[in-house]
C-alpha positions as CSV (number, residue, x, y, z in Angstrom):
1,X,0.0,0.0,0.0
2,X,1.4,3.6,-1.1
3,X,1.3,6.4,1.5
4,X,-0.9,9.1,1.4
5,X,-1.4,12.6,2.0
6,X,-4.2,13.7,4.7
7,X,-5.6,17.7,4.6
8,X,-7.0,18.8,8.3
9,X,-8.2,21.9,9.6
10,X,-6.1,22.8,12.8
11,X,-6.9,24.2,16.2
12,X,-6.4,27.6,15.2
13,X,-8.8,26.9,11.8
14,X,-6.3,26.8,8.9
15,X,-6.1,24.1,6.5
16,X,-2.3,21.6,6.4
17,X,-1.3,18.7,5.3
18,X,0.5,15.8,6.8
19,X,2.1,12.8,4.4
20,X,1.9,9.7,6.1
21,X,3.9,6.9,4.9
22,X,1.7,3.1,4.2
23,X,2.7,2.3,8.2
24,X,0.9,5.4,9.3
25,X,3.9,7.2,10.3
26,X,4.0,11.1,9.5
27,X,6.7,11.6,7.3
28,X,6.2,15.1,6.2
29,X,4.2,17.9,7.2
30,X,3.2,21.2,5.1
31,X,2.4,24.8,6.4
32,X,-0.9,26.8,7.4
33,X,-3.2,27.3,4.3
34,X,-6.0,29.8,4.5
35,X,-8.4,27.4,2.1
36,X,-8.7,23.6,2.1
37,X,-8.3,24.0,-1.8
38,X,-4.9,25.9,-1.4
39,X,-3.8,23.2,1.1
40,X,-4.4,20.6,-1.5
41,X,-2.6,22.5,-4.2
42,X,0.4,22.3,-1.7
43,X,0.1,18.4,-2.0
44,X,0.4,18.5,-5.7
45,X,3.2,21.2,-5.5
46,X,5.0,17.7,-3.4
47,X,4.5,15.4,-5.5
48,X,5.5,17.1,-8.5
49,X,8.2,18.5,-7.1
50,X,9.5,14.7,-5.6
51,X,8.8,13.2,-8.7
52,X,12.5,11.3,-9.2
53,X,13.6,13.9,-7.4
54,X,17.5,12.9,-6.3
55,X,18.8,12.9,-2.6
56,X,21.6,14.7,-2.2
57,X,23.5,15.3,1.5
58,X,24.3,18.4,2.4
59,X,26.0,19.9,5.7
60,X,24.2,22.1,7.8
């Protein structure tokens, strides 16, 4: 099973998103949205922008 992304409305009302990965473990978490819609545009921002997307290390 692939993981998935889940859009909530948080305690102070704005819209986020949390990837989980097929375990149920959050993996990655996005920022406050206004709108549910602009929430969900921030999914599809991630997954085009992961798309065979490399990893690289870098120092901090």
């Amino acid at each position: 099973m692939a993981g998935k992304f889940e859009v909530y409305q948080d305690r102070a009302g704005k819209y986020r998103f949390r990837l989980k990965a097929s375990n149920g473990q959050v993996v990655a978490v996005g920022e406050a949205y206004e709108s549910k819609a602009a929430a969900k545009k921030g999914c599809e921002s991630v997954l085009k922008a992961a798309d065979g997307a490399p990893v690289e290390e870098v120092d901090a």
